[in-house]
C-alpha positions as CSV (number, residue, x, y, z in Angstrom):
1,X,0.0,0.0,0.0
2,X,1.7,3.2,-1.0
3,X,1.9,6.0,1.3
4,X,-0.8,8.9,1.0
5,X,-0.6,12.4,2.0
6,X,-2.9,12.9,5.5
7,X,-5.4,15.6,5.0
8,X,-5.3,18.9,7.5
9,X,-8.3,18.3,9.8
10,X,-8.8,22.3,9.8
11,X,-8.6,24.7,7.0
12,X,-5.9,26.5,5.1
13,X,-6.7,30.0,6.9
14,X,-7.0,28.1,10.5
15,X,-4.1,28.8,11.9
16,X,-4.2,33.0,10.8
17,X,-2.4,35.1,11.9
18,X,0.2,32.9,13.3
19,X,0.5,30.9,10.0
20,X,-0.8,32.4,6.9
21,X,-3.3,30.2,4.8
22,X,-0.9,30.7,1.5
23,X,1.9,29.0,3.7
24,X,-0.5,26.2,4.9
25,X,-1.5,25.3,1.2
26,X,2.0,25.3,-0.4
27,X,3.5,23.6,2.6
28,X,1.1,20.9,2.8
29,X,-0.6,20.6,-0.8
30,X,2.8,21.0,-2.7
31,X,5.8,20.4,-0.1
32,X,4.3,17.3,1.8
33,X,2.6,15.9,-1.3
34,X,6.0,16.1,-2.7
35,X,7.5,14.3,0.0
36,X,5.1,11.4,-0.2
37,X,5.2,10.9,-3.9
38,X,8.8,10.6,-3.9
39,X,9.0,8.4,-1.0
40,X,6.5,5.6,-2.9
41,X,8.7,5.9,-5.7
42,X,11.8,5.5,-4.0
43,X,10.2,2.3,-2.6
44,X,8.9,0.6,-5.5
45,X,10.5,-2.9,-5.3
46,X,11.9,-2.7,-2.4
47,X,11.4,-5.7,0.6
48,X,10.1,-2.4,2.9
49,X,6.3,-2.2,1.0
50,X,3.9,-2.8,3.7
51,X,6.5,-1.3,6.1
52,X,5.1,2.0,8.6
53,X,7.1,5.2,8.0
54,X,7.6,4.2,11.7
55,X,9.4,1.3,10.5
56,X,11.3,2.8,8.0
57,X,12.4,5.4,10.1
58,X,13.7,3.4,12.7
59,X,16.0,1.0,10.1
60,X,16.7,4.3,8.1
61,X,20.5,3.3,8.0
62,X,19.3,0.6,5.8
63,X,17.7,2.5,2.8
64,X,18.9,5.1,0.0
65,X,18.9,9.0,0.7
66,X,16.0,9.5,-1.1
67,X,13.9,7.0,1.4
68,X,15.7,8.9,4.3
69,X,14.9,12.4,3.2
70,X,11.4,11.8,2.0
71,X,10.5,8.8,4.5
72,X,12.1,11.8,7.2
73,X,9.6,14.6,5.3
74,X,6.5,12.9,5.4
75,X,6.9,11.2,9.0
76,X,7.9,14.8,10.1
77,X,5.1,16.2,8.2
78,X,2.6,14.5,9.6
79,X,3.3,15.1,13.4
80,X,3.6,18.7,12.5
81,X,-0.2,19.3,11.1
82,X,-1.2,17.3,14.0
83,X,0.8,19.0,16.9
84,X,-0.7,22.4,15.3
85,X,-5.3,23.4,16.2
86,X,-7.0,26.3,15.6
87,X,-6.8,28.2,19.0
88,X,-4.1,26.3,20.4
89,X,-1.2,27.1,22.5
90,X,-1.1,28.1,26.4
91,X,0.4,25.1,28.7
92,X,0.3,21.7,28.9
93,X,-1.2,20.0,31.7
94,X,-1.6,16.9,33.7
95,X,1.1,14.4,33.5
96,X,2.7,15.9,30.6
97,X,3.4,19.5,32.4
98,X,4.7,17.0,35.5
99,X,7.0,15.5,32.8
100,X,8.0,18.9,31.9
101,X,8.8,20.1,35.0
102,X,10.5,17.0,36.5
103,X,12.9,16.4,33.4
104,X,13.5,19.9,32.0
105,X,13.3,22.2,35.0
106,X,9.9,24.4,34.0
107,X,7.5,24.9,31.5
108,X,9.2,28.4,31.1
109,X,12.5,26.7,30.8
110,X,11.3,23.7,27.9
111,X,9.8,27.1,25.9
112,X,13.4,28.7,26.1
113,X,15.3,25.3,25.0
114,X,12.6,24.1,22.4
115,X,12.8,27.7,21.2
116,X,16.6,28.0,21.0
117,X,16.3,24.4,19.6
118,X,14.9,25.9,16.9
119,X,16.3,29.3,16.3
120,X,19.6,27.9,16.6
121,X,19.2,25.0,13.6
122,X,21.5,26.2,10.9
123,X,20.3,25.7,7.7
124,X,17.2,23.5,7.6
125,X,15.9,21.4,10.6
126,X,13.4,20.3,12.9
127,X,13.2,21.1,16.8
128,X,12.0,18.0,19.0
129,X,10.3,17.4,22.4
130,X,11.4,13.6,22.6
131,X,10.4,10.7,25.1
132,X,13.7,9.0,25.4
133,X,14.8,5.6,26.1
134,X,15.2,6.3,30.0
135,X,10.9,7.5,29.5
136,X,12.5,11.3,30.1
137,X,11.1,14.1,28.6
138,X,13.8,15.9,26.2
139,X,14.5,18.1,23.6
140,X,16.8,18.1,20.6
141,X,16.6,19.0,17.1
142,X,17.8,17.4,13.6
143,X,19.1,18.5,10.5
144,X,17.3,18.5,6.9
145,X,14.0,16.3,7.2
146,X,15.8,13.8,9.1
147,X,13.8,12.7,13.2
148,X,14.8,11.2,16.5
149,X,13.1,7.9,15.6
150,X,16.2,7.2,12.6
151,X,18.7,4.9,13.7
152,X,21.1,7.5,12.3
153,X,20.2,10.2,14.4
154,X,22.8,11.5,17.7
155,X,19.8,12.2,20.1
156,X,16.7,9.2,19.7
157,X,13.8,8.6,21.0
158,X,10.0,9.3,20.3
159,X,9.0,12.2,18.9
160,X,5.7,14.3,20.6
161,X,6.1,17.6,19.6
162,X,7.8,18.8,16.1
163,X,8.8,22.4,14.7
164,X,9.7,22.7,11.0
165,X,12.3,25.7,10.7
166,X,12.7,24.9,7.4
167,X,11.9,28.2,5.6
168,X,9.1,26.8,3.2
169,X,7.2,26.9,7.1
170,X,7.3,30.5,7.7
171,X,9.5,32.4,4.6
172,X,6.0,34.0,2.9
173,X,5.1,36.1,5.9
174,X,8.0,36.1,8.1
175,X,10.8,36.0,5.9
176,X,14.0,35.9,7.5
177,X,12.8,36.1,11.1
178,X,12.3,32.8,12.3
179,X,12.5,33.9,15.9
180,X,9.2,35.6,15.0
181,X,7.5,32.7,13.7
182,X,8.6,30.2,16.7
183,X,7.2,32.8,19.0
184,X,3.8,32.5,17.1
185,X,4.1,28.8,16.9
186,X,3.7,28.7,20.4
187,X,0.5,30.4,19.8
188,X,-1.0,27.3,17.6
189,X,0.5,24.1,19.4
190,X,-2.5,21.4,20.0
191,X,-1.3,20.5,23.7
192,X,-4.1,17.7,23.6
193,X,-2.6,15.8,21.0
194,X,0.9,16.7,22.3
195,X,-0.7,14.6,25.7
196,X,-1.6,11.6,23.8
197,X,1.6,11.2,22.1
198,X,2.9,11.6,25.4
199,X,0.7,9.2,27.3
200,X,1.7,6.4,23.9
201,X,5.3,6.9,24.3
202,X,5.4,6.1,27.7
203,X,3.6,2.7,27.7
């Protein structure tokens, strides 16, 4: 069964002001779509069909570059328009803001090192909240569209929250300042679905 690409559960203009709808639609409809198409062709014939991107991304040491950097761009992808609600941000809470707390000091603090995670990825990248190995809470980021779940990766673990600093994410309204579009990022993060992946990851 050949990958498809997951359609947003909320519109185009949803996420306005903090993301712009022209942004959404390129980023998902031409970007992601991309990612997906070139990831099922860089598969065809080989043993992984039937495979999760999951999978894939955890034996990534075994495929081409074109399965990493596609296979990395629509796993990455997909967290990202799921971590992301109409009228999200504030704080986590329950277990997850205990997690926060416990492992990374404060919620204050994780928004300064998820932050800097990302404003501090040269070139193109990704910043991560991760559940490690150990089940503790941390953060890290990766170059190009590569995750914490590939068995290439420095820092692993399982991915809850994702930021794409890539500048296809924010370049139409923000242009060069990325600091200004992780602040607003902040402003759309779907804490709920943040929890469950949370809540998964720790079983």
């Amino acid at each position: 069964m050949a990958f498809q690409l997951p359609p947003l559960t909320y519109g185009n203009d949803a996420l306005e002001p903090h993301i712009d709808a022209m942004t959404m639609q390129i980023h998902h409809d031409k970007h992601h779509a991309a990612y997906v198409t070139n990831l099922n062709k860089a598969l065809e014939g080989n043993d992984a069909a039937g495979w999760s991107i999951e999978e894939i991304c955890k034996n990534i040491s075994k495929f081409q570059v074109a399965v990493r950097n596609n296979g990395g761009g629509h796993y990455n992808h997909s967290l990202y328009w799921s971590v992301m609600k109409p009228g999200g941000g504030g704080s986590p809470k329950g277990a997850l803001l205990d997690a926060i707390t416990a492992n990374l000091g404060s919620f204050e603090k994780f928004y300064d090192a998820f932050s800097a995670a990302g404003t501090t990825r040269f070139g193109s990248g990704w910043a991560w909240l991760i559940v490690n190995a150990d089940k503790k809470l941390a953060v890290t980021s990766t170059p190009n569209q590569d995750n914490p779940l590939m068995d290439v990766v420095e820092v692993k673990g399982t991915p809850i929250l994702g930021m794409d600093v890539w500048e296809h994410a924010y370049y139409l309204k923000y242009q060069n300042r990325r600091p200004d579009y992780i602040s607003a990022f902040w402003n759309v993060i779907n804490w709920d679905e943040v929890a469950l992946r949370f809540n998964a990851a720790m079983k």
